[in-house]
N, C-alpha and C positions, 0 to 999 in steps of 0.2 A: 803533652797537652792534647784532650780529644779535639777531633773538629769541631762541634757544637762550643766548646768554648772558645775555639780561636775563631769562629765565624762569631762569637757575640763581643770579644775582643778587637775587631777590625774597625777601622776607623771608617766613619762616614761622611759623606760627600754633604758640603755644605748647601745651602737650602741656595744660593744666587750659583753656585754649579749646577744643583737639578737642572734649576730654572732657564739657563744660560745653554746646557746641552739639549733640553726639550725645546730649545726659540730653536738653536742650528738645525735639530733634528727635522722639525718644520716646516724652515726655510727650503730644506734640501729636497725635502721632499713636494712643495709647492714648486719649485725651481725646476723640477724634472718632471711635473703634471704639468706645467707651464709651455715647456718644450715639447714635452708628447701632442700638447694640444696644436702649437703652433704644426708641427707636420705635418696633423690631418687638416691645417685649415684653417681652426676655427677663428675667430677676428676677436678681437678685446670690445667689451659691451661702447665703450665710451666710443670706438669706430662704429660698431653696427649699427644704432638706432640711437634715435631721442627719447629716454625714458621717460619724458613730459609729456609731450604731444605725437601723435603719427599725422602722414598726409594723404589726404583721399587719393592719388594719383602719383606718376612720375613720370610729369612731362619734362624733357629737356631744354633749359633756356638756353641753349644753342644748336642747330643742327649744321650740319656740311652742306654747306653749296656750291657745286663743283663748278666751273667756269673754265669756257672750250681754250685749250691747249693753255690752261694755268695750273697752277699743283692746285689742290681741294682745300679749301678754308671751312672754317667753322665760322659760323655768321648768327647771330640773335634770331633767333627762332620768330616766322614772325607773328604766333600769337601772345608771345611776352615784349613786344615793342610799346605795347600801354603802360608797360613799366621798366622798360629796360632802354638805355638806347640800341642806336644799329651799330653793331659794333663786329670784327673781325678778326680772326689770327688765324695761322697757319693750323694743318691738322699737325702735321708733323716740323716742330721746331725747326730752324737751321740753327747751325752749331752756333753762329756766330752772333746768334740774339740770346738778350736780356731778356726773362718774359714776366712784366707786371699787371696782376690782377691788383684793381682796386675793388673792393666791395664795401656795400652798408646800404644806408636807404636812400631819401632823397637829396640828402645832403651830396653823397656820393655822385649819385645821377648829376646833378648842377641844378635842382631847382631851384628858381621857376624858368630856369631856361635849360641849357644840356649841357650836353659833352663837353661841346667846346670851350665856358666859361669855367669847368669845374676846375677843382685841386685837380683833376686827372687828368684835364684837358693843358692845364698851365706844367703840371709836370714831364707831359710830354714832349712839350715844348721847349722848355728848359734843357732838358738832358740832351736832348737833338743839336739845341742850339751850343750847350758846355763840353757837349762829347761825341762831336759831329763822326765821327771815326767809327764808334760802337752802332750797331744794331740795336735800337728800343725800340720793343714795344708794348705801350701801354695799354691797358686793354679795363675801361670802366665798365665793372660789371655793377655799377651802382642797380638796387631797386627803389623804385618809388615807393614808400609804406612798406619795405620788408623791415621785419626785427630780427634780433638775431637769429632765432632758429631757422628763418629762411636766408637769410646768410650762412647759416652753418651748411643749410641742407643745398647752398649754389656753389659753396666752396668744395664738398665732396664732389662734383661734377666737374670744377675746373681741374681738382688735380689730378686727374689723366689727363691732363695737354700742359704738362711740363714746367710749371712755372719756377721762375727761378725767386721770385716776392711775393707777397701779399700785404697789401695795403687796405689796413679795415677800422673804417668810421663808422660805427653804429653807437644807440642806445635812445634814440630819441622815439622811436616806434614799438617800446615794448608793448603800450597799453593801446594799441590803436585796434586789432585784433580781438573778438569775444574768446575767451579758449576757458575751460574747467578743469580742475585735478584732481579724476576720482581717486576717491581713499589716500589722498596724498595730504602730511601734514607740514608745518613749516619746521625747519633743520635749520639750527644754531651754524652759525659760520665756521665750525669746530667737525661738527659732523656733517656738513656739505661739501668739506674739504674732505674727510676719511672718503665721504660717498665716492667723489668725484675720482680717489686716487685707485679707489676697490674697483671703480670702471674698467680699469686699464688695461685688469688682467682678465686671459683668456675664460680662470677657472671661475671667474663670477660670471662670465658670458653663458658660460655652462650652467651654472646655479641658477641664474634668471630665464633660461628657457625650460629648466624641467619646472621652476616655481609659477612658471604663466598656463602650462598646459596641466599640471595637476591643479591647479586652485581655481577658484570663482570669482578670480581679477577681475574686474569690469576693463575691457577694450581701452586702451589711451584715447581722450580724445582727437578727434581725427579732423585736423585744419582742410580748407580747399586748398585744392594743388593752385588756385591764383587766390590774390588780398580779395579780403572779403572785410573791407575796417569798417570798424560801426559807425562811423562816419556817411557811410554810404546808406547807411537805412534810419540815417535820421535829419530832421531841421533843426540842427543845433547839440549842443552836449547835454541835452536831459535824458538820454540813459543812459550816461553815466553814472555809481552812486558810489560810495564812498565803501570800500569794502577791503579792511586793513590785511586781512589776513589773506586776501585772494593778491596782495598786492607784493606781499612775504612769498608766495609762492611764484608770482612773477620774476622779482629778484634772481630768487634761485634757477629758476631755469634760465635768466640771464646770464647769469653766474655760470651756470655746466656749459651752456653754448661758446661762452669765450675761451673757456678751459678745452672744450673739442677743436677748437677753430684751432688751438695753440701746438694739439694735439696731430690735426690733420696738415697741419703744413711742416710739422718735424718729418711726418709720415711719407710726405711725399718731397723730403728732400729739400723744401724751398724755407725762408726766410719770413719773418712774417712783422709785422709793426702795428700798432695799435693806436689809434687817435683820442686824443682824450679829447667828446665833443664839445664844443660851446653853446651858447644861447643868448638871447636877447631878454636880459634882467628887467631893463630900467625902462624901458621901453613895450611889455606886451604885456599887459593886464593878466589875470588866470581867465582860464577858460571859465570854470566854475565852481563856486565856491557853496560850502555848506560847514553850520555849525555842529557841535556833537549831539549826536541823537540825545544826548543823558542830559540835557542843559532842562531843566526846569521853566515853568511861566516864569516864575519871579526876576529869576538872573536873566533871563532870554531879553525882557523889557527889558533889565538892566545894565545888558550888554546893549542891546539897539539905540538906547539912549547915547549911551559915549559912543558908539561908532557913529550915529548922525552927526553929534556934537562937531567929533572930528572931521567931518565933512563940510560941515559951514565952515568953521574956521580954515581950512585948507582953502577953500574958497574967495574967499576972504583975503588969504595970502597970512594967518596968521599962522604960521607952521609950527612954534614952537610948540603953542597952545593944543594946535592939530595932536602933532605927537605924543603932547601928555592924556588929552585925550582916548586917544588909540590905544595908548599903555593901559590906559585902566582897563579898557574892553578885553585886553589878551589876559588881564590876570584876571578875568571870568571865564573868558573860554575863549584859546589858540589857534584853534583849528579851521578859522577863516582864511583863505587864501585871500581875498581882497583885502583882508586887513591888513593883515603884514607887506601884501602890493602898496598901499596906500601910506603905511608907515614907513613904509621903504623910502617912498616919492619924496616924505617931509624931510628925512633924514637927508636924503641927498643935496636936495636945495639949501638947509642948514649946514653943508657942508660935513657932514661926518660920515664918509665915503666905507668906513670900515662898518658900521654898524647897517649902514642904509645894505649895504652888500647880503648880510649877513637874511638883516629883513626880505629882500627879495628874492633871493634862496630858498628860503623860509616858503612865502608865498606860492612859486613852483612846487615841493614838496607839498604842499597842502592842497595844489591845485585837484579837485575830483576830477579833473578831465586832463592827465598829463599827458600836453605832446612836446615835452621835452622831458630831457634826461633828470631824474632825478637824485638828491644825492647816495638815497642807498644803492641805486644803480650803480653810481660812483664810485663806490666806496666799494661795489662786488667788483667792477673793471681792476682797483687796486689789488686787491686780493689775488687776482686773478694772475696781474702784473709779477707781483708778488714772487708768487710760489715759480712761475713759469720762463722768469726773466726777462721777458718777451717786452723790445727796445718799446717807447713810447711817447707821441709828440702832443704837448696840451695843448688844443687850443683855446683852450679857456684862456691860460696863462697867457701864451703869445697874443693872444688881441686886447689882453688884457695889459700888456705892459705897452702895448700901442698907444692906447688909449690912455692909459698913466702919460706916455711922453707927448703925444699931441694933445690932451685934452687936458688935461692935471687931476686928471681922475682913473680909478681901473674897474668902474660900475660898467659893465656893455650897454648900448640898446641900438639905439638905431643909425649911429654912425658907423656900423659892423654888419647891420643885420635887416637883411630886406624884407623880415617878420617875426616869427618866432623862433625860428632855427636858421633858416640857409641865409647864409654870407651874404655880402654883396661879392661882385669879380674882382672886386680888389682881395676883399677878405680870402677868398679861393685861391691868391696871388700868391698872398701872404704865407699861407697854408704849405703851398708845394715847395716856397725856397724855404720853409724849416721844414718838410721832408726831405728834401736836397742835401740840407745841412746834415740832417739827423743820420743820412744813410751812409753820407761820405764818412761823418764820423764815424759808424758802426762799421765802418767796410766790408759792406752788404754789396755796394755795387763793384763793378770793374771797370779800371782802368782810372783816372786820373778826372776828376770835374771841377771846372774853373771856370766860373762866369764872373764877369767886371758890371758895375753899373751899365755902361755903356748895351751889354748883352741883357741885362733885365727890362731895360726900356724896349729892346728891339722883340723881346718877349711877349711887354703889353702890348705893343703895338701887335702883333701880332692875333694876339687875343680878342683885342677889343674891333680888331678890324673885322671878325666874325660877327656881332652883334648889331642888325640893322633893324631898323625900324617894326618888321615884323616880330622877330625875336622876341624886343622889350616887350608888344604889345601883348604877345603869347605870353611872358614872364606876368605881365599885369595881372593880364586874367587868370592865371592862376592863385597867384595872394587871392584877389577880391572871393576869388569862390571860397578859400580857406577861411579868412575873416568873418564875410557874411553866414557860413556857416557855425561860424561860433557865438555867432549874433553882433557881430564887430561893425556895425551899416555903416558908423560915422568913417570907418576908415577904409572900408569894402567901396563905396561907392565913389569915391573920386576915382578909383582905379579902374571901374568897369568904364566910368564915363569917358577914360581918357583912352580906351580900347572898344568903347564897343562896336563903333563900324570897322574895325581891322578883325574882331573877333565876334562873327555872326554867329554865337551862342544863343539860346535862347535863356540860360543862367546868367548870364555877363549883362543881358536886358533887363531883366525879373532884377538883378541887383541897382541896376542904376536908376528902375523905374523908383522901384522901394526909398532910394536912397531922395530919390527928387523930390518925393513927394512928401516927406520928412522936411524937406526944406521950403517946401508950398508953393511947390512948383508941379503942380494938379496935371494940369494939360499935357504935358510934356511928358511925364510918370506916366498916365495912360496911352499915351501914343506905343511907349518902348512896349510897356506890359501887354497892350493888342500885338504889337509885330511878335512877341514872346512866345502869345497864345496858339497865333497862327502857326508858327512855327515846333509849339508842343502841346498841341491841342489837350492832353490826359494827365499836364504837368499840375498836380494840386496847388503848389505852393505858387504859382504864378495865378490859378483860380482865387485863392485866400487873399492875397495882395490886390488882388481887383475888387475882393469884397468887402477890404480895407477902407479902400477908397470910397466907396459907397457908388460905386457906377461900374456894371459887368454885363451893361447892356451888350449883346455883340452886334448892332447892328452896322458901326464902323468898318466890324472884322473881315465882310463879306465885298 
């Protein structure tokens, strides 16, 4: 037989063997550009940077402050104490400590009070008092107004000082923040997941630095190195506006932040746990609500009609009516957050705690101005959860089954919730014995922890003996400025009133005057709003509110 016919005689390799030795072939050779790269250095894209946003700066939110014949601590930096607390740990561990970072925003922090009332204050507490023998230290890196990506970008800075946890409450601050996404479009949950996993490796970190210096990328946009929320540049949430696709891309960078966060505390050895946050449903109206741009004259009227409808009758006390009302308005157009607030409210009182839930869900999600979690937020945490294992405590669920057994309901609002997001101290109580729970079960922590009722009491007490008079007043004034800021006067102004001589703000004035004078109480509203002015002579909106009144004479002022 010549060769040519035994070479056309030989059998051939099946089409899933090609296939099967060109995937190894691949592998092998990505596995060993993998390793080359790891030698010289190079970091996996998902450690080096935020592919969403960069930051103007890198300042550190902690620095070393050495103290005469003590070892050197690292202490809260103190131009980040506007948003951080004062907070301290060793530079260098002792062997014989646990070291727990809590981060997230201001849930974390404890507002509208601190440290000491937070999950991180009550867990420190806790563990001290159930496992007096170990070394804790708990260490709340909560930020006021940070979202994840500055969680991401506080947790790369703690993991050079050892930690042995991390404990991370976020999602209620994604949208507080202006930020853009040049040339970036929105990625199905399918390929946010490939994105997130092609991060990982060295040889994409390589690919995205020759693709940014050859091409005409436009720069990430670049956050300030401190919160800059747009909160802060306005009287109220009208510039906010309804913008679905910038909110798709919000998600996702949600999404990559919790997947790095997952990422950076494997990296550095520590343990890490995830809070699935809660909110105050039944209890905090939306911020602001807007119909869909595409609604026509005709339906427009004819949605306005059944939503007033529903308004008098609610009014009235007639709920049922309310809610068939309401019905008919959403199957013209959905996308009102007060509506579904309001059908939420009927439902509840009629008692169908499942639907009413459902409703004010609903309404958060529709809010144009969300400063709470919402659920596609939610739903990237799971994903997130998901793929990465990474343990998880709800406290959705947990204050939710509280309030099932003390109340005969599991709608939240204000028996849990001192406004729109943060706990009461109880609620933060609540919080830290199911992270106590959740860690002893994952045996994350060491050594043995056993607390009896008798030790949770001596806990509160504990807690609550920190909180005096000044504290709550401090805590006051903080809601009132959140609320009146969202246009909330009726419920802003009882709160400045009951703080304003402990809190010589000139905001906490300007709210109680506004609020007084709402109530037709003339005199009194212009006394606070002159001491306001005297005291922010350039502040407009205390000008506006005196021009309200119709009286900005200053000749009292002087």
């Amino acid at each position: 037989m010549t060769p040519a016919r035994s070479a056309i005689n030989a059998p051939r390799l099946p089409w899933w063997k090609k296939l099967l030795f060109g995937l190894l072939t691949t592998a092998l050779l990505l596995a060993l550009l993998e390793y080359g790269l790891s030698v010289c250095g190079v970091r996996p894209l998902l450690a080096r940077r935020d592919p969403f946003v960069g930051f103007s700066g890198a300042v550190p939110h902690f620095q070393v402050r050495g103290e005469l014949g003590r070892e050197p601590r690292m202490r809260t930096a103190y131009h980040k104490l506007g948003y951080l607390n004062d907070q301290s740990f060793a530079v260098h561990k002792p062997r014989s400590t646990f070291r727990i970072f809590c981060l997230g925003g201001s849930t974390t922090f404890g507002r509208p009070y601190n440290d000491a009332t937070s999950f991180s204050g009550w867990l420190r507490t806790l563990l001290e008092t159930a496992a007096p023998d170990q070394d804790w230290e708990v260490v709340n890196a909560g930020g006021v107004s940070y979202a994840g990506y500055r969680v991401t970008a506080l947790m790369e800075e703690l993991a050079a000082y050892e930690p042995d946890l991390y404990i991370i409450y976020t999602g209620h601050n994604e949208f507080l923040e202006a930020r853009t996404y040049p040339q970036r479009r929105y990625r199905a949950p399918a390929t946010q997941w490939l994105t997130t996993a092609a991060m990982q490796f060295r040889t994409a970190s390589v690919i995205d630095e020759l693709w940014r210096s050859a091409s005409s990328q436009p720069e990430l946009f670049e956050l300030p190195e401190e919160v800059d929320t747009i909160l802060d540049h306005t009287v109220g949430p009208e510039a906010y506006e309804r913008d679905d696709a910038q909110r798709r891309e919000i998600v996702a960078h949600f999404e990559w932040s919790l997947a790095r966060m997952a990422d950076l505390a494997g990296a550095s050895g520590a343990a890490v746990l995830f809070v699935r946050p809660a909110c105050n449903l039944k209890d905090c109206s939306p911020f602001k609500s807007e119909l869909s741009a595409s609604l026509n004259a005709a339906r427009l009227q004819a949605w306005q009609q059944e939503f007033d409808n529903g308004i008098r009758m609610q009014q009235s006390g007639r709920r049922l009516e309310a809610a068939a009302a309401y019905e008919a308005a959403l199957a013209i157009d959905d996308r009102h957050a007060m509506l579904h607030y309001r059908l939420g409210n009927c439902l509840f009182a009629l008692g169908k705690y499942a639907e009413a839930n459902a409703a004010l869900c609903r309404a958060v999600d529709e809010d144009v101005c969300p400063l709470r979690m919402t659920s596609d937020l939610d739903e990237a945490l799971k994903r997130v959860v998901s793929r990465t294992g990474v343990p998880v405590v709800d406290m959705q669920e947990l204050l939710s089954q509280h309030c099932l057994a003390e109340f005969g309901h599991p709608v939240l609002g204000r028996e849990y919730f001192l406004d729109h997001v943060h706990p009461t101290i109880s609620g933060h109580g609540q919080l830290a014995v199911a992270l106590a729970d959740r860690l002893r079960e994952e045996r994350i922590l060491p050594g043995t922890l056993r607390w009896s009722d008798a030790d949770l009491a001596e806990v509160k007490r504990q807690v609550n003996e920190g909180v005096d008079d000044r504290l709550r007043a401090r805590g006051e004034a903080n809601l009132a400025r959140v609320l009146f800021w969202a246009g909330k006067v009726d419920e802003a102004g009882p709160l400045a009133l009951k703080c304003h001589e402990t809190e010589d703000d000139p905001r906490i004035l300007l709210i109680a005057g506004v609020y007084l004078h709402r109530q037709g109480e003339t005199r009194q509203a212009l006394d606070l709003l002159r001491r306001a002015r005297r005291m922010s002579p350039t502040d407009v909106r205390i000008e506006k509110a005196l021009e309200a009144i119709g009286n900005n004479r200053p000749t009292s002022d002087t």
